[in-house]
C-alpha positions, 0 to 999 in steps of 0.5 A: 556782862555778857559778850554777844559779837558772834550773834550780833554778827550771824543777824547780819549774815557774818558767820565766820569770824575771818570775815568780821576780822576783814570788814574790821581792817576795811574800817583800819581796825587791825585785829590779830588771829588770837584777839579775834579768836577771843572777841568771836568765842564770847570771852575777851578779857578786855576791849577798847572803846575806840575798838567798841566803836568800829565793831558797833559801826561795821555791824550796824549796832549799839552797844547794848547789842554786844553787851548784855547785862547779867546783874545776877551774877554780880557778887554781893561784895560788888553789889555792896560797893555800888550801893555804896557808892550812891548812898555818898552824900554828895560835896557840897562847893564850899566857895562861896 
């Protein structure tokens, strides 16, 4: 996946990452200077849904708008495990 916030942001006329880290606050998402600095540079290592949430509001977004899907850099192990995955034969309720 890629991390889009810093562009998602500038369609919207937010350029600087101070700005985007007080509307957050405005809407009581409290971001420290270095988890911000990680969500603006395009690499947070995590982020929490209720998180996802406030950022989608305050930009007036989806969450398609801040996450871009790069199936081409899915290792083939990953791949593999997904196939995987929905080739289970589903359980069948044995209640009866």
């Amino acid at each position: 996946m890629k991390w889009n916030l810093r562009l998602a942001a500038a369609n919207r006329g937010i350029w600087k990452a101070s700005e985007l880290q007080r509307m957050l606050a405005g809407r009581d998402l409290v971001i420290s200077a270095g988890k911000m600095s990680g969500l603006w540079s395009g690499d947070p290592a995590s982020i929490k849904l209720s998180d996802l949430d406030v950022i989608c509001a305050v930009l007036g977004c989806g969450v398609g708008e801040l996450l871009i899907p790069e199936p081409d850099k899915v290792s083939s192990g990953a791949r593999s495990r997904m196939a995987r995955l929905r080739l289970r034969p589903r359980r069948q309720d044995r209640r009866r």
